[in-house]
N, C-alpha and C positions, 0 to 999 in steps of 0.2 A: 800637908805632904801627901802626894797620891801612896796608892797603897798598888804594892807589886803583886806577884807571885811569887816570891820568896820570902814576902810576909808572910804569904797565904800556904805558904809550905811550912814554916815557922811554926802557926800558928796552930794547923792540922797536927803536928806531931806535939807541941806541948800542951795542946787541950784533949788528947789522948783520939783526937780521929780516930787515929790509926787501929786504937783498940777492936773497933769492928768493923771499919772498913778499909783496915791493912794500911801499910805505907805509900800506896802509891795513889791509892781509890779504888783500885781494880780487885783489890781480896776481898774474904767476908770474915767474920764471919754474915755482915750485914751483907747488903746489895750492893752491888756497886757502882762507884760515883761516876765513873766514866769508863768510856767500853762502847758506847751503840745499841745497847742490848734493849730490843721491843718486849716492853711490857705485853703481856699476855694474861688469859685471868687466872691462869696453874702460877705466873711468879708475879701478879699485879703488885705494882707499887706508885702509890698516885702522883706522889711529885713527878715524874719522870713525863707525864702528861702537861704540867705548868712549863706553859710558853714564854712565860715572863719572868724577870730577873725577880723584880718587888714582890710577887709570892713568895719565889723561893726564898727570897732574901728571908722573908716574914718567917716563914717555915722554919727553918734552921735558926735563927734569932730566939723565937719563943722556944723549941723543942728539942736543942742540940747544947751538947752532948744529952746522949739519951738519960745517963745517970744522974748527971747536974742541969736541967733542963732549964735556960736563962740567963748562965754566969757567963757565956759570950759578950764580949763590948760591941758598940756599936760598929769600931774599925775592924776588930775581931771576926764577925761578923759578913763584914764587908770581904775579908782578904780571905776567906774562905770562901 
C-alpha cells in the first residue's frame, strides 16, 4: 500500500515530531523542517545540504526521534 501524507502526518504527531519541531515543521524548539531557510554557518544544519532522498531517508531512520533514536519503522520512516 503506498504511503501518503496523512500517514506522514499521522506518524510525525504520534512519534512525538512535533515535540521539537512543532506541529506543522515550521516551530522549534529544533530547526525547521520546512520554510526555505539558507543554512548559514551562525544556524548551520547539515541535512538541509543532502540533495538526496536515501541520505535523508538514512538520517532520520538511524537518529530520529532524537530521544528514541531507531524505534521508526521502515514505513514510519518513509511517510515522514
Amino acid at each position: 500500500m503506498p504511503i501518503t501524507a496523512t500517514d506522514g502526518k499521522e506518524v510525525f504527531a504520534a512519534r512525538g515530531c512535533t515535540t521539537c519541531h512543532g506541529p506543522t515543521g515550521t516551530e522549534g524548539p529544533s530547526v525547521a523542517l520546512v520554510g526555505g531557510q539558507v543554512s548559514t554557518f551562525s544556524n548551520y544544519w547539515p541535512i538541509s545540504h543532502w540533495p538526496f532522498a536515501p541520505s535523508i531517508w538514512d538520517y532520520i531512520h538511524r537518529v530520529m526521534p532524537y530521544d528514541q533514536p531507531g524505534i521508526l519503522t521502515v514505513d514510519e520512516t518513509y511517510a515522514v
